[in-house]
Every structure is written in structure tokens, then in C-alpha cells.
C-alpha positions as CSV (number, residue, x, y, z in Angstrom):
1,X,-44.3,144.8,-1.7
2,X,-46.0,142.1,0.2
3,X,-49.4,141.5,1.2
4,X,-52.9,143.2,0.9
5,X,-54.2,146.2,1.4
6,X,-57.0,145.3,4.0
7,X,-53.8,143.7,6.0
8,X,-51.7,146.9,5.8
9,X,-55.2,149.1,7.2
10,X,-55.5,146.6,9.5
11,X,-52.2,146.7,11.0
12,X,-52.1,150.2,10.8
13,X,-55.1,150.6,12.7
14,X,-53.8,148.4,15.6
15,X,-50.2,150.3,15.8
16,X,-51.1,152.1,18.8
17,X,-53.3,155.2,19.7
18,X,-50.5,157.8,18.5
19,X,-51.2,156.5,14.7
20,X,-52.8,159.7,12.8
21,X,-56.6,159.1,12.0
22,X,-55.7,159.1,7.8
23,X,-57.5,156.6,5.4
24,X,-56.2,153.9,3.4
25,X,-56.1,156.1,0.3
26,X,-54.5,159.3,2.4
27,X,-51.8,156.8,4.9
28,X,-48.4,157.4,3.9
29,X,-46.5,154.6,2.5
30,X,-42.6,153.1,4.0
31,X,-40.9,150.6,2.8
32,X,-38.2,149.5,5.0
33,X,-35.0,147.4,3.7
34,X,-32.6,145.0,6.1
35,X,-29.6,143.1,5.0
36,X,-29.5,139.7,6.1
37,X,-27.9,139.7,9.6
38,X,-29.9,139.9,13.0
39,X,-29.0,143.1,13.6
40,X,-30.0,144.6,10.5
41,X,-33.2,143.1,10.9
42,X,-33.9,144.2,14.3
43,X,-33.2,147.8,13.1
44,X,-35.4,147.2,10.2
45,X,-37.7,146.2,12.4
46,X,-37.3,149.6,15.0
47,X,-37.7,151.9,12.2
48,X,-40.9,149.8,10.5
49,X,-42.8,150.3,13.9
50,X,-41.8,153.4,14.9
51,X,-42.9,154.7,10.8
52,X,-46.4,152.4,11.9
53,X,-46.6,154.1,14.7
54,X,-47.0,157.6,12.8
55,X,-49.6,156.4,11.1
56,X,-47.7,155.0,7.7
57,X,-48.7,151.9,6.3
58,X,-45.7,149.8,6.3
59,X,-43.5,147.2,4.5
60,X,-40.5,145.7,5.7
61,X,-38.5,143.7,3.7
62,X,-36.6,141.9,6.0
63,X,-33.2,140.0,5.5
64,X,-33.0,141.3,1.5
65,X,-29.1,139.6,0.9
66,X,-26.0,141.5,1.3
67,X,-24.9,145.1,1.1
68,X,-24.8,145.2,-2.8
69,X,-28.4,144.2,-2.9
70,X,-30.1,146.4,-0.1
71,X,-28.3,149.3,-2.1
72,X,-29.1,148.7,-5.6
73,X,-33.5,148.2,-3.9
74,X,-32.7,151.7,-2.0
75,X,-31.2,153.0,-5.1
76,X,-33.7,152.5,-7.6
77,X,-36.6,153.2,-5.2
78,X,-37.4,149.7,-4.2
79,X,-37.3,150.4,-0.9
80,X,-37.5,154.0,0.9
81,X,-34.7,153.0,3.7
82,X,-32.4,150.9,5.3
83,X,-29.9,150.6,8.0
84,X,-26.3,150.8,7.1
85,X,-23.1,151.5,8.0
86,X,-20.4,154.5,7.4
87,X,-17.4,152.2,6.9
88,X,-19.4,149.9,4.6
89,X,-20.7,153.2,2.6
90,X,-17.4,154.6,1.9
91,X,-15.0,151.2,1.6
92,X,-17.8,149.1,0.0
93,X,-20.4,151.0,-2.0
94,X,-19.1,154.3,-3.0
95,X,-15.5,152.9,-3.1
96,X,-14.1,156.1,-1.9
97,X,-12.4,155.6,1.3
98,X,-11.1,159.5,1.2
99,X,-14.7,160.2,2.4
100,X,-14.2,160.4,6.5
101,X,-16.9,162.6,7.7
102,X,-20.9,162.5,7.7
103,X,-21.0,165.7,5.7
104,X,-19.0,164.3,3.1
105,X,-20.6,161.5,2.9
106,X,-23.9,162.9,2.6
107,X,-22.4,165.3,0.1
108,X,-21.4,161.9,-1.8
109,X,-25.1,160.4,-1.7
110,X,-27.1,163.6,-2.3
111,X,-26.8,163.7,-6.5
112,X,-28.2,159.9,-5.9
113,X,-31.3,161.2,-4.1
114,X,-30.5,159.5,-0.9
115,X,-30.0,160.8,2.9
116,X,-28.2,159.8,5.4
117,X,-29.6,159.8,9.2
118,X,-27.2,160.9,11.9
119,X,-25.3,157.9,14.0
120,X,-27.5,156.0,15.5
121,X,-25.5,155.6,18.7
122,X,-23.1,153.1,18.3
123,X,-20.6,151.2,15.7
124,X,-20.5,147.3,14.5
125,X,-17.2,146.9,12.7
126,X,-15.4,144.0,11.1
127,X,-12.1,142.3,13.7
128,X,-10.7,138.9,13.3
129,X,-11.4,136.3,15.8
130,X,-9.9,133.0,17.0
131,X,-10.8,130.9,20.0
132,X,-9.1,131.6,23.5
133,X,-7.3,128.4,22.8
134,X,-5.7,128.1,19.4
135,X,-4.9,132.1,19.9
136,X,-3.1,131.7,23.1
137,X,-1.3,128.9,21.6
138,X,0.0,130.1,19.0
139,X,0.5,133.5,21.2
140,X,-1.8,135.5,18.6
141,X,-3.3,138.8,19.8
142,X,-3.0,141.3,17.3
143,X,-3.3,140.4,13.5
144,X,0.3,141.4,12.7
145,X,0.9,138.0,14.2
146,X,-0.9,136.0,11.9
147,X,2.2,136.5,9.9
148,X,4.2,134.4,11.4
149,X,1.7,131.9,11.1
150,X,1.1,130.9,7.2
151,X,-0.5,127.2,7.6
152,X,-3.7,128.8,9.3
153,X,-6.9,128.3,8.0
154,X,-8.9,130.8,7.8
155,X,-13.1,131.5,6.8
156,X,-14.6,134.1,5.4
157,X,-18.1,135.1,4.5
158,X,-18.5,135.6,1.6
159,X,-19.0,139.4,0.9
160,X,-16.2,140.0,3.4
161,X,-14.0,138.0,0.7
162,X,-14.4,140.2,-1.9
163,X,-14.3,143.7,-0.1
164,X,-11.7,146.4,0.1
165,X,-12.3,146.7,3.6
166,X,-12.3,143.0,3.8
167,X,-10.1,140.2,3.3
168,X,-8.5,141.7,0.1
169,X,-7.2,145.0,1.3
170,X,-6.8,143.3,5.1
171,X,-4.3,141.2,3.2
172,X,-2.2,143.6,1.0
173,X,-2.4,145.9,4.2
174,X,-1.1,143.1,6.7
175,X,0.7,140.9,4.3
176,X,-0.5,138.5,5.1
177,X,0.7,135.2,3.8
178,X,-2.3,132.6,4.1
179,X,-3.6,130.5,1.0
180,X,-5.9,128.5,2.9
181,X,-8.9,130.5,2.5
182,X,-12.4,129.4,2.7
183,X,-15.9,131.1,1.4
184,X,-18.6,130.5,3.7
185,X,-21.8,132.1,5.6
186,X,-20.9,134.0,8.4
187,X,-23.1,131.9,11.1
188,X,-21.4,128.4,9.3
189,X,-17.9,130.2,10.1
190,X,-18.8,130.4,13.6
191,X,-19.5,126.4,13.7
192,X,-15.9,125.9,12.4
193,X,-14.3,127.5,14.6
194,X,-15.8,126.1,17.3
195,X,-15.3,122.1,15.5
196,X,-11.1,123.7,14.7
197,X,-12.0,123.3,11.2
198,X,-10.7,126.8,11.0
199,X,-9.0,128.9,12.8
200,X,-9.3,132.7,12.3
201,X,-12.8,134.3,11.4
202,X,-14.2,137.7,10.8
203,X,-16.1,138.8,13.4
204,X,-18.6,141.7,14.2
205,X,-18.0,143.8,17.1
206,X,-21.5,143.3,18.3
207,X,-22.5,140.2,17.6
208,X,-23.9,138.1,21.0
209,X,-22.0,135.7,20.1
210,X,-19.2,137.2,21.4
211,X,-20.1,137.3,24.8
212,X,-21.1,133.8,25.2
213,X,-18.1,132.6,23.3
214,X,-14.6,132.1,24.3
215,X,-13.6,134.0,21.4
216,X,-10.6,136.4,21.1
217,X,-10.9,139.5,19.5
218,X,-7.5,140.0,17.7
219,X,-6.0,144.0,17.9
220,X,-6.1,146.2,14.3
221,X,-2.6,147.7,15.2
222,X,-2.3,148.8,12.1
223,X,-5.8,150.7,12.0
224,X,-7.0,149.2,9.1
225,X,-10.7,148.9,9.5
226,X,-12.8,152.3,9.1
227,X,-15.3,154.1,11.8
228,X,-18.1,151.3,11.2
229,X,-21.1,153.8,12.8
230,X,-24.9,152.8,12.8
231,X,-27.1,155.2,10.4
232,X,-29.9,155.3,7.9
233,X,-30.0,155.5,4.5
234,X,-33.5,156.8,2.9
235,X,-34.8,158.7,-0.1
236,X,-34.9,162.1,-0.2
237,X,-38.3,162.1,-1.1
238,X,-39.5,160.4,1.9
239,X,-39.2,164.0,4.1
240,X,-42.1,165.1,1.5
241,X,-44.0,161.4,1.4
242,X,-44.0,160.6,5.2
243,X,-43.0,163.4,6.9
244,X,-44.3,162.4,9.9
245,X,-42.7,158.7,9.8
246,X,-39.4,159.9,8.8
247,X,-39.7,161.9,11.8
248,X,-40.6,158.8,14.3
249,X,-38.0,156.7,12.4
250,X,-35.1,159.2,13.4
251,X,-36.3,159.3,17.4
252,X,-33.6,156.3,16.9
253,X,-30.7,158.6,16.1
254,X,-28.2,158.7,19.2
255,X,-30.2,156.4,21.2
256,X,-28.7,153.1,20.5
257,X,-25.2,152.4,22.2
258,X,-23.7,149.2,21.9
259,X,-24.9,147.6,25.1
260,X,-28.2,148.0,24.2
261,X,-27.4,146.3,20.8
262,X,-25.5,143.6,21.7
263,X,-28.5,142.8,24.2
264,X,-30.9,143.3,21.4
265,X,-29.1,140.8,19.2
266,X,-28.9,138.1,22.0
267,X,-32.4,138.4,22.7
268,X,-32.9,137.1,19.2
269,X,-29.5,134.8,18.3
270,X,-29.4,133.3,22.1
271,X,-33.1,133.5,22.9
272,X,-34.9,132.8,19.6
273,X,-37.1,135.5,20.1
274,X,-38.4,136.9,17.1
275,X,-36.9,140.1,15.8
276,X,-40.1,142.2,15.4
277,X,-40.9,141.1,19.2
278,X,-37.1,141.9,20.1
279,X,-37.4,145.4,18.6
280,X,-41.0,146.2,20.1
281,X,-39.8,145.1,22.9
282,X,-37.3,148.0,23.3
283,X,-39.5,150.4,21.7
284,X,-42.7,149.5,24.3
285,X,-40.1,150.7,27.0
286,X,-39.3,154.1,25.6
287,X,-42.7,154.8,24.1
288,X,-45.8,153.4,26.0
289,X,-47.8,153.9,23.2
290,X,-46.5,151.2,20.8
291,X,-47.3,147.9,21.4
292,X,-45.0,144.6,21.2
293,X,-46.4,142.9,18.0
294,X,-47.6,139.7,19.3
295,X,-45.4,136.8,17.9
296,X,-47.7,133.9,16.0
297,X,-47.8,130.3,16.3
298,X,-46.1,127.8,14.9
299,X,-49.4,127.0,13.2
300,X,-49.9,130.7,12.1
301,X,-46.7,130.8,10.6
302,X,-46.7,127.9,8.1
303,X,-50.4,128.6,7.2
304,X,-49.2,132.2,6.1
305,X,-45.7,130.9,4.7
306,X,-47.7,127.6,2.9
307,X,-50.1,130.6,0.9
308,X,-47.2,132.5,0.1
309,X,-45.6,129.5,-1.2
310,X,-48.7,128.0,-2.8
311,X,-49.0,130.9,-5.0
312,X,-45.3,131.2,-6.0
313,X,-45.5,127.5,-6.6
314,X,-49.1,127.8,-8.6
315,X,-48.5,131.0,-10.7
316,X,-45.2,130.2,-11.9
317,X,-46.3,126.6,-12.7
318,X,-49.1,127.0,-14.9
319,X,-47.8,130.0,-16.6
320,X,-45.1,127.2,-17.5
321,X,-47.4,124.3,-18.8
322,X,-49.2,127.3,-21.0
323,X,-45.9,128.3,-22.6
324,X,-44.1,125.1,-22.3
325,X,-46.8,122.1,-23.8
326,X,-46.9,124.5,-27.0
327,X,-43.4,124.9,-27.4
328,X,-42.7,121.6,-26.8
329,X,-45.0,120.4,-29.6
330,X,-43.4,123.0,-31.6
331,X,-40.2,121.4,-31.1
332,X,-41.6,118.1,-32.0
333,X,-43.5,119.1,-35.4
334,X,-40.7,121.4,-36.6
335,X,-37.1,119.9,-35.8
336,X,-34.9,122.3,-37.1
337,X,-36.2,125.5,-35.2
338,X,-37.1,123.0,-32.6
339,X,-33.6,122.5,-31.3
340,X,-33.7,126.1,-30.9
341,X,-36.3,125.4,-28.4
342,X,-35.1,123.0,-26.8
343,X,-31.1,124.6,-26.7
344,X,-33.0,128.2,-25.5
345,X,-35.0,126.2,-22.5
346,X,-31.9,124.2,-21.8
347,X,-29.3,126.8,-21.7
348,X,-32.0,128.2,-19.1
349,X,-31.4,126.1,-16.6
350,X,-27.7,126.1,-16.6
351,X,-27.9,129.4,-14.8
352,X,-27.6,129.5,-11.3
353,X,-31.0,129.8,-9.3
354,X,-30.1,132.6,-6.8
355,X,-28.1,134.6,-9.6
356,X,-31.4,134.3,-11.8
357,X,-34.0,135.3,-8.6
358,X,-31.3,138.3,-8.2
359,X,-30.3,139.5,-11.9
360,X,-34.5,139.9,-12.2
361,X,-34.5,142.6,-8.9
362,X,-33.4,145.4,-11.4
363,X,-36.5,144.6,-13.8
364,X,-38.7,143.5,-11.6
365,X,-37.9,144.8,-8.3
366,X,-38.5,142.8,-4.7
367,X,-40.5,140.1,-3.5
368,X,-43.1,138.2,-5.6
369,X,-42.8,139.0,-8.9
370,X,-38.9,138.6,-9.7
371,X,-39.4,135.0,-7.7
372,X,-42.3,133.9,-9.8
373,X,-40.9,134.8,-13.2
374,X,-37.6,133.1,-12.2
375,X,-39.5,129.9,-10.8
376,X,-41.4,129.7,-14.9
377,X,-38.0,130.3,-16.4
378,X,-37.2,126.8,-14.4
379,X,-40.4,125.1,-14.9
380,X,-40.0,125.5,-18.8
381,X,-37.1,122.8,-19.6
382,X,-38.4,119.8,-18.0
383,X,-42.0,120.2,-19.6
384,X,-40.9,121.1,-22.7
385,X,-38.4,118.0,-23.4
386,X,-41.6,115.4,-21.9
387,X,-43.7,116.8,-24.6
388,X,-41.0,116.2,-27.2
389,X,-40.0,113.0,-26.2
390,X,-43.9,111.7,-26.1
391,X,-44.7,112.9,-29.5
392,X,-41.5,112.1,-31.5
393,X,-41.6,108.9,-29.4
394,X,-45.2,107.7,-30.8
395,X,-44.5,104.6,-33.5
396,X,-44.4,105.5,-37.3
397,X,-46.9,102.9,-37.8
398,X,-49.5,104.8,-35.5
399,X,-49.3,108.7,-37.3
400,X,-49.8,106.5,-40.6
401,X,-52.8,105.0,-39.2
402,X,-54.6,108.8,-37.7
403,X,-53.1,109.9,-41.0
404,X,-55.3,107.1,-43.1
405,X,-58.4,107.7,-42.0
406,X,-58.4,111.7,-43.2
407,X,-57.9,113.2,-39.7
408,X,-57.0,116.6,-39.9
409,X,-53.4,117.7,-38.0
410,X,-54.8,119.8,-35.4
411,X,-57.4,116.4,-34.4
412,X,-54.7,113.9,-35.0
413,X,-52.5,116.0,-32.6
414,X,-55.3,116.9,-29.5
415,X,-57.0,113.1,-30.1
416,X,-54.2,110.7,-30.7
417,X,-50.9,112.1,-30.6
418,X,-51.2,114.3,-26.9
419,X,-53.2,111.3,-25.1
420,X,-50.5,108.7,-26.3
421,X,-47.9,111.4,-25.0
422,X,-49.3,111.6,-22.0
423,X,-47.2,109.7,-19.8
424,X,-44.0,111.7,-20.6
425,X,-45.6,114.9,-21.2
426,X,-46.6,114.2,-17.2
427,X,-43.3,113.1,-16.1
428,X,-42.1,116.4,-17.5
429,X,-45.2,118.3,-15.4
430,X,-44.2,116.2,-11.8
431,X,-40.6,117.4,-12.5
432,X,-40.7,120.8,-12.8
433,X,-43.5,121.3,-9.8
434,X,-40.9,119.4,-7.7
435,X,-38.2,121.7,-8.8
436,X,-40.7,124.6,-8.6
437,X,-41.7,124.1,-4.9
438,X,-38.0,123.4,-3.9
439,X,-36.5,126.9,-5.6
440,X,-39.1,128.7,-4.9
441,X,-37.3,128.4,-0.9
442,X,-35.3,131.0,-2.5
443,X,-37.8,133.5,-2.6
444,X,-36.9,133.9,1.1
445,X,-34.2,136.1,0.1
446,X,-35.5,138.7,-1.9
447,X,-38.7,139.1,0.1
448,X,-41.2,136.8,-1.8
449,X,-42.4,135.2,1.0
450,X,-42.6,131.4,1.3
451,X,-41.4,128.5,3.2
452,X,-37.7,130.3,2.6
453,X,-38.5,132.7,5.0
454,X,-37.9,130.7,8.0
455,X,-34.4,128.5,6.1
456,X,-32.6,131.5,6.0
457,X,-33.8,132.8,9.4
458,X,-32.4,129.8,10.5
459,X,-29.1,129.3,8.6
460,X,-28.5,133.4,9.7
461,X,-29.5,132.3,13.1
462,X,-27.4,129.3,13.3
463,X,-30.5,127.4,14.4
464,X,-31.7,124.2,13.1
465,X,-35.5,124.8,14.2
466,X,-36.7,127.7,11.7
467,X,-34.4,125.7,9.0
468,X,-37.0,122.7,9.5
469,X,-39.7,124.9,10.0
470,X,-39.4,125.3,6.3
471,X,-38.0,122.5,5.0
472,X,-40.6,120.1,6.1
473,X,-43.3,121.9,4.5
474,X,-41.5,122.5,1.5
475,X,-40.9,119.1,1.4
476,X,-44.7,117.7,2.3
477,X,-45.5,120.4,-0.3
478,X,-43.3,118.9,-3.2
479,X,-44.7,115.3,-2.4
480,X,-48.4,116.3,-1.9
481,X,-48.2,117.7,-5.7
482,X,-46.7,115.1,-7.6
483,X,-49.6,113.0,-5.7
484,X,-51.9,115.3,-7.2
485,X,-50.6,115.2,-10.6
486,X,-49.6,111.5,-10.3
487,X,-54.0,111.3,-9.6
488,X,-54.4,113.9,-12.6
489,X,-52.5,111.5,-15.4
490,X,-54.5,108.4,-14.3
491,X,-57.5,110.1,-14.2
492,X,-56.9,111.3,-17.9
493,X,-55.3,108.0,-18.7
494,X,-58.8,106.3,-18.1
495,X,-60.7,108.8,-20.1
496,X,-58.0,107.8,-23.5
């Protein structure tokens, strides 16, 4: 979904002497999905170089959102594969929690045109957690004994909230009487517990953290939370595609127990090591032949995240100011189906800029195409209104004048009444690349590249130095172009 050709033959070329000789034209294709969580990533990032490895020309889409989105890309053929787990299959996306065994759940998936791997080797599921302290107490160890403690405050992230095999059905399946509930992401609920801003949290079973933490994991005595096992989900199609790569990919099946990922997912939450390095790691230790991808500099990095940006930033941008000058002089000249206009670009940015970058994935797919149409929807509002306000702010006095001499509209428009607009038709321009560059951070999350890349590696993380790997340059980036355009309008200002 992301980057060139030449790139993908060149990394191809490079994944090791076990890649098959094929062409550009004749490599096989993968594109492999992750959710946004370390550990998804790092097995994102397993299958991506063991499918390289074979000889496919591959994508991976790392960190795509939560389970609802890395199923609906899998689903409609976004994406050929991605890491998931049986619990989460059953409880959260098929909603039918009857389904306890891998042949029934592959029964389930089959009329969708999906496959599911066999286990990978080991099991991530949801607990509750509370620090050694507060737990001991208030003599906590199982979660029947939140019970008999009502005032607690809990955290929850976010997808867990709204689950049947999260908080909702923990609740009716508990009884549990808490009220004081809080929504936030998962790495954030980790900080409160450790400030006692909260006091119980969901866990995962492999998460480092865990072993670093004085954390206590509280007992499911009721057996509420489902087999949680490690597999992959893929299309059908790919055993015809990339027969060979599937192949590679599911050298992974039964080899990972939870030792091995618990170490993998400290080598990249304690250590910082990036997860592609993390995963080849591993893989450079079983199979010779693949090498550890090399990790880039800091330099590297935000020259390839600045052009990603630049051309979010850019296309979305001046596809605005050729939709949004017009339309806001057709506001101005015709005010009645102008404040149609105006109320259409308005109502636009009342929506939510994540749900907008998301509700485009079904239309336009992944990565930089959804992002930029969402960052023009944005940029529209702001240049639209500057335009209007500049020409229904020129004087009376000065139309009757252009008007006087004989000037036809369509002269008296690009000679007089756009230069004397200028100035807010500008202000309007300055705004919306602002709000462009800043937005378009969110492009991180459905795989558009960018300076977002690196936030949410950082806010999944829980570490502050890939959030201002990102942030920075967004924010150079954001005052760097209104220089530009602030030099632009004097330039034309002089010229008047």
C-alpha cells in the first residue's frame, strides 16, 4: 500500500539468498496487517520477513487500530493477513462464543474467504491487574473480590470497554458493582496505576510489563475469559497467490511459546529496539539465511517520515485551494445557494478527525489515499469562509467604481476584487495548512505514513522519545509553511 516499486525489488532483492530468482512483474505480492500493540506488530513483522524471505514482495501495515479495523482491511481484501486471536475471534468479531474449537472456527470464517493458521504456540489473554500494594491491602486476589470493594476506580482501554469478553460481560458475569469507570489507552492505564490514579486495570498475559512490574495478576475463578491462542488470519486466495510465502509465513505455527514472546515484547517495550529488528532478530537465529533488517537513523527516519508527510500535507492542500477559492467565490456572488456552501464545508468539520480518516477505509482502503482525501475534506472550511469574508468584505463604494469604468465580471473579479481579498483569502490558506500538517499525524494509524508513525509508536510504547520524534517535525513543519505562505501573500501583495 506504501511505497514504490523499485523499493519493494530492492528489498526483495536484499531478503537473503533463499528469496526465489522471480521479477518484479512475476514476485508474489503479501500484505501483512498488525493491530496496534507491540506484540501484534512484532508478529506482523515475523510473518512480513519470513513471506520476504520466499521471495514475495512485501507490505506490512503495521499498528492498523484495533481488532474491528484489522478485520474489516482482512475482510475486504485490504490486507492478505494478520495476527489474531481465537478468544477475540469468537467473543469479539463473530460474536459467537458457542464456537470452542479450531475447526469450528474455521468452519465459521470459510464462507468469508478467510483461513485460519494453526496456534502459533502460545496464548495472550485479557486478566485484571492491581499493584502488589493496593491488592494486598485491600486483600484482593481473585476478581470475585472486587465485589466487596464498590469505590474502586478502575481503567479500561477502550475496545476492552465495549467487548463481550471485556468489561461489559466481565461485569454482568462478576457483578460487579463499580461506577467509576474510565476510557483510556491501554499503555496510559498502566501510568495510572502506577501514579494510584486507578486502581484495577486490564492486563495482557504477555505483556513485559508484567515482569518488571509489581503488578498482581487477579484469579478468573469464575472462568470467564476464553482460550485467548495466537494464530493467523489470511485469505484463502493467498495458498494460490504466494504459495510459497504462505508456506514460510506458517514455519511460525507451534514455535512461539510464551517465554519467547514475553522476551520478544520486552526487547521492544523495555529496550526500545525496533520491532522489525526484534522480530529478525529471532528469525536470524532459527534461519541463518534471513538477515536482521538493519534499523535507520534518527536522521533516516524523519527524512522518510518528512516525504511521507510532505506529500499528505501537499496533495490534500492544493486539491483544497482548487476546490475551495471557487466555492468560496461562489458563496460570495450567489448568497442564497452560498450558505449552502458554506453550511456543507462547515458541517464538515464538526466530524471527528479519526472517525472521518476511518469511515473512508471501506471506500478507499489503507494508507495514503483515505488520509489525503480526509486531510481536503479539512482544508476546505477555513479557505472557503477567507474567500467569502474578503470579497463580501470589499466597500460598496469600490465594486461601483470597477463597475463604472465597463469592466467585465470575470476582470473586475481576478483584477480588483481577488487582490483586495487577498489578505483573508490568505489567512484562510495559513489555517488550513496548519490544521493540515497537524491531522495529517493521524495518518499514522491507518498506515499513511507520516510524522504519526512514530506518536503512536510512542504513546503504544509508553515512551516519550518516538512521541517527540514526531511531534517536533510536525510542528517545524506547520511553522515552516505558514512562513512560506506568510512570504507568498507579500510577495503578491507587492505585485497589486
Amino acid at each position: 500500500m506504501r511505497g514504490s516499486l523499485l523499493a519493494a525489488v530492492l528489498i526483495t532483492g536484499l531478503a537473503g539468498p533463499c528469496a526465489a530468482p522471480l521479477s518484479a512483474e512475476e514476485a508474489p505480492r503479501v500484505r501483512v496487517g498488525s493491530k496496534a500493540f507491540t506484540e501484534s506488530v512484532v508478529l506482523g513483522e515475523l510473518a512480513a520477513q519470513l513471506a520476504r524471505d520466499a521471495g514475495a514482495i512485501v507490505t506490512h501495515d503495521a499498528a492498523l487500530g484495533g481488532t474491528q479495523t484489522a478485520w474489516k482491511a482482512l475482510a475486504e481484501g485490504q490486507i492478505d493477513l494478520y495476527p489474531e486471536y481465537t478468544g477475540t475471534l469468537v467473543r469479539d468479531i463473530l460474536q459467537r462464543p458457542e464456537l470452542t474449537t479450531l475447526p469450528e472456527m474455521r468452519a465459521a470464517v470459510a464462507p468469508l474467504g478467510l483461513k485460519i493458521s494453526d496456534p502459533l504456540g502460545f496464548a495472550n489473554g485479557y486478566a485484571l491487574g492491581m499493584t502488589e500494594e493496593r491488592a494486598e491491602e485491600l486483600d484482593v486476589r481473585t476478581i470475585s473480590d472486587l465485589r466487596k470493594h464498590p469505590g474502586l476506580r478502575l481503567g479500561f482501554n477502550f475496545e476492552f470497554l465495549e467487548r463481550d469478553d471485556g468489561w461489559s460481560g466481565l461485569q454482568r458475569a462478576y457483578r460487579l458493582p463499580q461506577t467509576a469507570v474510565t476510557g483510556l489507552e491501554h499503555e496510559a492505564a498502566y501510568s495510572g496505576l502506577k501514579s494510584g490514579a486507578l486502581d484495577v486495570i486490564e492486563l495482557y498475559t504477555t505483556d513485559a510489563k508484567l515482569s518488571r512490574a509489581s503488578i498482581r495478576q487477579l484469579e478468573d475463578d469464575r472462568g470467564f475469559f476464553p482460550d485467548y491462542s495466537a494464530v493467523l488470519l489470511y485469505r484463502a486466495e493467498l495458498a494460490d497467490e504466494a504459495p510459497a510465502a504462505l508456506e514460510a509465513i506458517r514455519r511460525l505455527e507451534g514455535t512461539l511459546d510464551e517465554e519467547t514472546m514475553i522476551a520478544l515484547n520486552a526487547r521492544v517495550d523495555g529496550e526500545g529496539v525496533p520491532e522489525p529488528v526484534a522480530a529478525g532478530e529471532l528469525l536470524a537465529e532459527r534461519y541463518p539465511s534471513i538477515p536482521v533488517p538493519a534499523a535507520p537513523s534518527l536522521f533516516e527516519r524523519i527524512a522518510a517520515r518528512t516525504v511521507e508527510h510532505l506529500g499528505l500535507v501537499v496533495t490534500a492542500l492544493g486539491c483544497g485551494l482548487l476546490a475551495a477559492v471557487p466555492l468560496g467565490v461562489f458563496a460570495a456572488k450567489r448568497p442564497r445557494p452560498g450558505a449552502w456552501v458554506l453550511g456543507a464545508t462547515g458541517l464538515l468539520q464538526t466530524v471527528p478527525s479519526l472517525a472521518l480518516f476511518v469511515f473512508l477505509i471501506p471506500v478507499l482502503g489503507l494508507g495514503f489515499a483515505p488520509a489525503a482525501v480526509a486531510l481536503f475534506l479539512y482544508s476546505l472550511l477555513p479557505v472557503v469562509r477567507g474567500t467569502h469574508a474578503g470579497l463580501t468584505g470589499i466597500p460598496e463604494a469600490t465594486r461601483e467604481s470597477a463597475r463604472a469604468l465597463g469592466l467585465p465580471p470575470a476582470v473586475r473579479l481576478w483584477r480588483i476584487e481577488l487582490p483586495l481579498a487577498l489578505g483573508s483569502i490568505f489567512a484562510g490558506i495559513k489555517t488550513a495548512a496548519v490544521i493540515c500538517v497537524g491531522t495529517a499525524t493521524l495518518g499514522g494509524f491507518i498506515a499513511a505514513g507520516g510524522y504519526g508513525e512514530p506518536i503512536f509508536t510512542g504513546l503504544r510504547r509508553d515512551d516519550i522519545g518516538p512521541v517527540l520524534e514526531g511531534a517536533i517535525p510536525a510542528a517545524v513543519m506547520a511553522l515552516l509553511v505558514q512562513f512560506a505562505f506568510d512570504r507568498l501573500e507579500r510577495t503578491l501583495s507587492k505585485r497589486r
